[in-house]
C-alpha positions as CSV (number, residue, x, y, z in Angstrom):
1,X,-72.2,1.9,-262.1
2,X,-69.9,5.2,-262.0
3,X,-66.8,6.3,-260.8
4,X,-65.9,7.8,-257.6
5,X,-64.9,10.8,-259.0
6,X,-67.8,11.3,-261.9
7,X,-70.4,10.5,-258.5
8,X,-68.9,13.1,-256.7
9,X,-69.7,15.6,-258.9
10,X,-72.9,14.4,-259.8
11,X,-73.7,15.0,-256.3
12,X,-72.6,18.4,-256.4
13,X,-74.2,19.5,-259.3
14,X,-77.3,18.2,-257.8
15,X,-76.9,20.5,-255.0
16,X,-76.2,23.1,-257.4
17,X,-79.3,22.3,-259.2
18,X,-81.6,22.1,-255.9
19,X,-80.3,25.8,-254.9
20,X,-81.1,27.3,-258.3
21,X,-84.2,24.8,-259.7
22,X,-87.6,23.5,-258.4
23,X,-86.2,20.0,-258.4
24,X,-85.0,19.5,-254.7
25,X,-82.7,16.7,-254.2
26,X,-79.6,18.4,-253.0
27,X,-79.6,17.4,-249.6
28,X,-79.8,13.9,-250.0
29,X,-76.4,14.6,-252.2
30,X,-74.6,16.0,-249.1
31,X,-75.8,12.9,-246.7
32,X,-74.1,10.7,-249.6
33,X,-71.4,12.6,-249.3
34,X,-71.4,12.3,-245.2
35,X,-71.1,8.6,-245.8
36,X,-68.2,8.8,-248.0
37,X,-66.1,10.8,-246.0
38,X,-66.7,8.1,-243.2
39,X,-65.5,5.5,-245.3
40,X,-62.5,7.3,-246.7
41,X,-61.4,8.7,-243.1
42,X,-61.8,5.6,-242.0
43,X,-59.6,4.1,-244.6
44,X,-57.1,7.2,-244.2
45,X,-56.6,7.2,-240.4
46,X,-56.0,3.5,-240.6
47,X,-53.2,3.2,-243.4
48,X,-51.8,6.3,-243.1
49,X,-52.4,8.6,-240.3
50,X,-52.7,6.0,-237.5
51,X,-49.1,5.0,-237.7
52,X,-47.6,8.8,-237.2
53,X,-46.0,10.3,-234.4
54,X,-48.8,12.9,-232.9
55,X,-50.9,11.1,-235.4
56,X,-54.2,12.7,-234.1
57,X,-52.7,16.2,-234.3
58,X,-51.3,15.6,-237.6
59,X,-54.8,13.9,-238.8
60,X,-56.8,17.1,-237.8
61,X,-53.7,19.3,-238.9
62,X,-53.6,17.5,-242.6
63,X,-57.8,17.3,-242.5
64,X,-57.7,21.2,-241.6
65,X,-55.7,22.0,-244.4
66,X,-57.8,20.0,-247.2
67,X,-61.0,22.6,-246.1
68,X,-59.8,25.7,-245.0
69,X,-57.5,27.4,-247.3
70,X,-60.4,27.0,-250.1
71,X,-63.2,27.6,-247.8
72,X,-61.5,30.9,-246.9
73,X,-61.3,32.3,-250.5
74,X,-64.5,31.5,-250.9
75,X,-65.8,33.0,-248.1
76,X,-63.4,36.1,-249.0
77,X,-65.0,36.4,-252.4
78,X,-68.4,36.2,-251.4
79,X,-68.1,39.1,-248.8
80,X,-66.2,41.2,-251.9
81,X,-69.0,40.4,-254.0
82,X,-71.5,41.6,-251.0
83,X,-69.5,44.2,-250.4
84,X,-69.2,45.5,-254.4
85,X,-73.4,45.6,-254.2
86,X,-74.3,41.7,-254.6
87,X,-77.0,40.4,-253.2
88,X,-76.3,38.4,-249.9
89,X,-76.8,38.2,-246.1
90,X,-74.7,41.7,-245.0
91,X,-75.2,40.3,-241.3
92,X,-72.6,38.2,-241.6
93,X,-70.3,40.2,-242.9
94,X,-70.9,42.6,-240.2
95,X,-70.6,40.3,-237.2
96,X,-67.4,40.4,-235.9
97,X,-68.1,36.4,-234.4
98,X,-68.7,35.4,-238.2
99,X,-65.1,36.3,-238.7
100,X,-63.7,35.3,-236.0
101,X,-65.5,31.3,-236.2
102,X,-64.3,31.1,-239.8
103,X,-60.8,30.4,-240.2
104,X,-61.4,26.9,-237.9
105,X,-64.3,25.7,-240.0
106,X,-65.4,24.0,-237.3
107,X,-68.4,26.1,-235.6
108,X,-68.3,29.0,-238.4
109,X,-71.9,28.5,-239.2
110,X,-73.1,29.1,-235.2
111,X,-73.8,32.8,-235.7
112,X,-74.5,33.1,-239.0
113,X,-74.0,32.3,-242.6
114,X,-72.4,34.2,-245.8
115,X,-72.4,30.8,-248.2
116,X,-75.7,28.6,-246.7
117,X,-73.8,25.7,-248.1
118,X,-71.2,25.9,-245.4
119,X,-72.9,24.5,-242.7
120,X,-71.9,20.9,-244.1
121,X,-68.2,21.8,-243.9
122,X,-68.4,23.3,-240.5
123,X,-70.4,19.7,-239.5
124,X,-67.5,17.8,-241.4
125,X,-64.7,19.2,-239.5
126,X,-66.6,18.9,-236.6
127,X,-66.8,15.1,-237.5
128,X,-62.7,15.2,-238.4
129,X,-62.4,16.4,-234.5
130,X,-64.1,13.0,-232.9
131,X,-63.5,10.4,-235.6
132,X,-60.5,9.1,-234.4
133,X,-62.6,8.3,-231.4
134,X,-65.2,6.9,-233.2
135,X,-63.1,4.9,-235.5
136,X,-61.3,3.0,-233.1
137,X,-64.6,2.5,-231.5
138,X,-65.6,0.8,-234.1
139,X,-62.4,-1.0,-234.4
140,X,-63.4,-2.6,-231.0
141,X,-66.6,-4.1,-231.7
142,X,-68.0,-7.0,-234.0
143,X,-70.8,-6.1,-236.3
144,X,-73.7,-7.0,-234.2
145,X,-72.9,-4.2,-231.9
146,X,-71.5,-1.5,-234.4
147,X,-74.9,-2.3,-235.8
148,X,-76.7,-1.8,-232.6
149,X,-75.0,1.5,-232.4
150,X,-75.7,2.6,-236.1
151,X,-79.5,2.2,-235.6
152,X,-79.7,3.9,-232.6
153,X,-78.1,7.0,-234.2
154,X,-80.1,6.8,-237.2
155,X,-83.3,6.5,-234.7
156,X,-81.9,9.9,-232.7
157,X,-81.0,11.5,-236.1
158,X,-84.7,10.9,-237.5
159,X,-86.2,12.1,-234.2
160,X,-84.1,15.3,-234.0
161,X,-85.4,16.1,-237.4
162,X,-88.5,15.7,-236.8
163,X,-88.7,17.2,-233.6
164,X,-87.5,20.8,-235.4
165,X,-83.9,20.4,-236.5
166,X,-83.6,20.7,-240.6
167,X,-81.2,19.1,-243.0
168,X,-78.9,22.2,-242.5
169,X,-78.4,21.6,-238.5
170,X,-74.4,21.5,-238.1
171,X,-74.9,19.1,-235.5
172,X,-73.2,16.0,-235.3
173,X,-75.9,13.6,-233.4
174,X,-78.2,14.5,-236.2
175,X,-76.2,13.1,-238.6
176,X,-73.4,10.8,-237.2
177,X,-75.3,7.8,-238.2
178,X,-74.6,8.1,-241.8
179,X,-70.8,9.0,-240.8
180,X,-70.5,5.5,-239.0
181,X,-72.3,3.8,-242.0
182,X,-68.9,4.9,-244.3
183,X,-66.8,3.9,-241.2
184,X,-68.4,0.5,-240.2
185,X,-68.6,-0.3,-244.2
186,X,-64.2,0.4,-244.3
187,X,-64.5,-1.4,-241.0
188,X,-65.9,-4.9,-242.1
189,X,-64.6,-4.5,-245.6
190,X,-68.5,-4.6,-247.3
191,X,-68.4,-4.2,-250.6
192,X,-72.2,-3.9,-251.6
193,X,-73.1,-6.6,-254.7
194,X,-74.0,-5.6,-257.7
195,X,-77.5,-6.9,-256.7
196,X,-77.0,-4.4,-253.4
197,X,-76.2,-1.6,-256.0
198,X,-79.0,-2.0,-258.6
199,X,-81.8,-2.3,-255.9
200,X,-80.4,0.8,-254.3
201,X,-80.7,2.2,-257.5
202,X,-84.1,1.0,-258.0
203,X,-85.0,2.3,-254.7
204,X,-84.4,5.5,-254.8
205,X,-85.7,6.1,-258.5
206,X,-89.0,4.1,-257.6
207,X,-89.0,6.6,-254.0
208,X,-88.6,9.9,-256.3
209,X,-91.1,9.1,-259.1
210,X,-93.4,8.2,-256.3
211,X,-93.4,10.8,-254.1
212,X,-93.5,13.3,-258.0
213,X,-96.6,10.8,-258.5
214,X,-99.3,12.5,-256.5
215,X,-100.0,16.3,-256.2
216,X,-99.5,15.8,-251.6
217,X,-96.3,14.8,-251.6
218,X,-94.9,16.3,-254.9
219,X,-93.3,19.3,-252.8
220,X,-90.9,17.2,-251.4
221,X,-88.8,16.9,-254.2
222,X,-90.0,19.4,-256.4
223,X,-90.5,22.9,-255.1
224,X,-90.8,26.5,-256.1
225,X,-89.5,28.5,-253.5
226,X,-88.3,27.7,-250.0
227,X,-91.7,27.1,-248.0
228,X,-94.3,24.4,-248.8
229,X,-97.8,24.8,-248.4
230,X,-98.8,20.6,-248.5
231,X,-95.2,19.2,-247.0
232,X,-95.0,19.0,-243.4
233,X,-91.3,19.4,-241.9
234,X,-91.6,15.9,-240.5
235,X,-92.3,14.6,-243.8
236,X,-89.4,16.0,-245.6
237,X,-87.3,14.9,-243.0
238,X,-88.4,11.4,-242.9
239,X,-88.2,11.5,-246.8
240,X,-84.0,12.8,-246.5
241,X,-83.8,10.0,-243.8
242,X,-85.1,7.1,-245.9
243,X,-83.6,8.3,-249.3
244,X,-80.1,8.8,-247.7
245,X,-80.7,5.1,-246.4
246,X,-81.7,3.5,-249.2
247,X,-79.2,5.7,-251.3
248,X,-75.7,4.0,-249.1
249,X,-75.3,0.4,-251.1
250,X,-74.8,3.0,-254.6
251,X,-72.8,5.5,-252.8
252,X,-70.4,3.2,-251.3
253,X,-70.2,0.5,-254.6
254,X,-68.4,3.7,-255.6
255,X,-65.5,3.8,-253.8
256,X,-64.3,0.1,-255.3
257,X,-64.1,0.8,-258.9
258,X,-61.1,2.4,-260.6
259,X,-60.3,6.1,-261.2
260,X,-58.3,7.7,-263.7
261,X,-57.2,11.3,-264.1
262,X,-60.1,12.8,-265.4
263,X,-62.1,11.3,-262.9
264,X,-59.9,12.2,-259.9
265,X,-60.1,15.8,-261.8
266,X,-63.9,15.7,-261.9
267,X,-63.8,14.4,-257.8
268,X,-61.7,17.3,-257.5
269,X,-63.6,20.0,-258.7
270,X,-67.1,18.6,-257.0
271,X,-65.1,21.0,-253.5
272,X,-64.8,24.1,-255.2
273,X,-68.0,23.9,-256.9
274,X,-70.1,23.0,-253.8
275,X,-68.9,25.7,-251.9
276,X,-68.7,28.3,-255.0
277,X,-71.8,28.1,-256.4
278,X,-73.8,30.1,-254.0
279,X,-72.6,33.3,-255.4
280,X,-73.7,33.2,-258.8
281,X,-76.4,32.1,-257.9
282,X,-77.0,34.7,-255.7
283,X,-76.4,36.6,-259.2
284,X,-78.9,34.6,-260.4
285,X,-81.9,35.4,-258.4
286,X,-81.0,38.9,-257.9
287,X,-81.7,39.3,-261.9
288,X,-84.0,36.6,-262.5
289,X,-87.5,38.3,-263.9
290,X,-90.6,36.2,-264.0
291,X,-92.6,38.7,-266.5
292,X,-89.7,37.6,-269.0
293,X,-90.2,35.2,-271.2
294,X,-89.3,31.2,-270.1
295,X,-86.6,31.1,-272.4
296,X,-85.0,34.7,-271.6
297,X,-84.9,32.9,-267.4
298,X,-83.8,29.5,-269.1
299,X,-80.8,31.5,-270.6
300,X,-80.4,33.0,-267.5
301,X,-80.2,29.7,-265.7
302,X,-78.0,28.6,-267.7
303,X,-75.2,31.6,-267.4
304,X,-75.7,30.6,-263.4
305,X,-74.6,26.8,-264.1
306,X,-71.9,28.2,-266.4
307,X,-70.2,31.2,-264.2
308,X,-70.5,28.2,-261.2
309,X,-68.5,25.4,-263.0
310,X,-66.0,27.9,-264.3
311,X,-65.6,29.6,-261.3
312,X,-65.1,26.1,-259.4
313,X,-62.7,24.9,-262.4
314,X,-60.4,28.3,-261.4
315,X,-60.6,27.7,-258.0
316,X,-59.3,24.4,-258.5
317,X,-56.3,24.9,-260.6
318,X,-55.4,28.1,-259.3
319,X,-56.1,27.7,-255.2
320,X,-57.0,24.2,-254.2
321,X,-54.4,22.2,-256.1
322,X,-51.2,24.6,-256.0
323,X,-52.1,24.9,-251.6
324,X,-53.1,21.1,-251.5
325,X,-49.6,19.9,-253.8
326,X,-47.4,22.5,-251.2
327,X,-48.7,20.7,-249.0
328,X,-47.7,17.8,-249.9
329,X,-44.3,18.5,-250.9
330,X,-43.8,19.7,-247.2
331,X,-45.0,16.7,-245.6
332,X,-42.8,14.7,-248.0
333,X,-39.8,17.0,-247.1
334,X,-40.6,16.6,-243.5
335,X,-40.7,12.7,-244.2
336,X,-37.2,12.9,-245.8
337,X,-35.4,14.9,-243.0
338,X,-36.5,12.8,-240.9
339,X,-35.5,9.4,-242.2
340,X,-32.0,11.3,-242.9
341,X,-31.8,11.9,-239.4
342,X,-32.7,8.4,-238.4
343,X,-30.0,7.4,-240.9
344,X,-27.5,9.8,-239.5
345,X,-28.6,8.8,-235.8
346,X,-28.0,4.8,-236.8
347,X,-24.8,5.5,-238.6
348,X,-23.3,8.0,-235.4
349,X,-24.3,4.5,-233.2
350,X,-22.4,2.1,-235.3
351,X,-19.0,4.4,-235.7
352,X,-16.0,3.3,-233.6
């Protein structure tokens, strides 16, 4: 099975794929990664934040500054490249609320949307807001109950979708369920068997080549375009449900196995590339020709995946590292004066 970090880049390379191909899996990629960040918030409010002074307002503080300072200059560079005469929504540049909702992440897709992809960090930081809540919820309760709890959320969650939300609703009762499944699995400590694993694997392969089978439900996972003439809404969002379902024994075996540098680099750079791969392909599109040949747009295509992983790589080592390692270094100052001053304090008390 593979690596945390070489998964999380898988998954975002599928969502660059689904935004830029017919093959549309990408949203299934972003409820995998809705499951890992309940596992790994879980895990992170527990050993770390949890035993802070203010630890809530450091947790959102510390959880603010691992989105926003890279969300921004993204958000920055796609109005520039809107504003030099790329293509784009111009609405949201032009809406004073757009500005105003972006700097907290939280709510900055309610009025509109410059990067489409956004609306999954604006539902993530939303989540960052009540997890504490939710976590020592959880913490509360044996499994029978937490599992009670997780089906009744996954039954809202499918019935909101069904009913007319889509799998780009920043709302968090749509998708809490798959949330709680990363907390409740950190909870009880499961570790899904290799058995688990494989048949999750099987699963969703034997779901995909299925549904590609016959010509009805082919749409739903590959699609020119952005309507669909034989796909209802109800049954792509039943098909997200199930595949995200079936898809949680792989994504969380995941988060057991080992990870060395390259694949904490290649976790790394699955953030910038999410988030920055909207505006070449925006590029993309705007120059894509269908009277050329296939192999003139394959070359095309092609540019688009390359300006998007070298853009993310940039972003990486020249914005999200150097902010997130600052960061760092300030906390651990922080850490340091204050143990000084407890030291000071102690020795003070014990002076004649």
């Amino acid at each position: 099975m593979m690596t945390p970090g070489i998964f999380r880049f898988l998954l975002a390379m599928l969502v660059v794929v689904h935004h830029s191909f017919p093959l549309r899996l990408g949203c299934i990629s972003v409820g995998m990664f809705f499951v890992l960040s309940g596992y790994w918030i879980a895990r992170m409010w527990q050993q770390k934040y949890s035993k802070h002074k203010y630890s809530y307002i450091s947790f959102l503080l510390g959880r603010w500054w691992r989105l926003a300072p890279l969300f921004i200059v993204v958000q920055l560079l796609a109005v520039a490249y809107v504003g030099l005469g790329g293509a784009g929504n111009r609405a949201a540049v032009s809406n004073w609320k757009w500005w105003a909702t972006q700097p907290l992440v939280a709510g900055s897709s309610q009025f509109d949307r410059l990067l489409p992809p956004s609306w999954s960090l604006d539902l993530e930081m939303q989540f960052y807001v009540v997890s504490v809540f939710l976590i020592t919820g959880v913490m509360q309760f044996a499994f029978r109950e937490c599992a009670c709890l997780l089906a009744a959320l996954f039954a809202w969650g499918c019935l909101m979708l069904v009913s007319g939300s889509t799998t780009e609703t920043a709302r968090l009762d749509v998708f809490m369920w798959l949330f709680l499944a990363g907390v409740m699995a950190h909870r009880f400590h499961w570790k899904p068997s290799w058995v688990a694993q494989w048949t999750s694997v099987v699963a969703v392969v034997a779901l995909i080549a299925a549904i590609i089978a016959f010509p009805q439900t082919r749409e739903l996972v590959w699609r020119s375009g952005v309507s669909s003439s034989r796909s209802s809404h109800s049954n792509n969002m039943i098909f997200f449900a199930v595949m995200c379902l079936v898809s949680i024994p792989l994504t969380l075996g995941t988060v057991y196995r080992t990870s060395g540098l390259w694949d904490r680099w290649l976790g790394d750079l699955s953030y910038p590339l999410y988030l920055f791969h909207w505006i070449p392909r925006e590029w993309y599109y705007s120059n894509l020709d269908w009277s050329l040949p296939a192999w003139q747009n394959g070359v095309l295509l092609l540019v688009n995946f390359g300006m998007a992983l070298s853009g993310a790589v940039t972003l990486l080592h020249l914005v999200d590292r150097p902010v997130q390692l600052w960061h760092n270094q300030c906390l651990s100052r922080k850490t340091y004066c204050s143990m000084r001053n407890i030291e000071i304090v102690q020795s003070n008390a014990g002076s004649p």
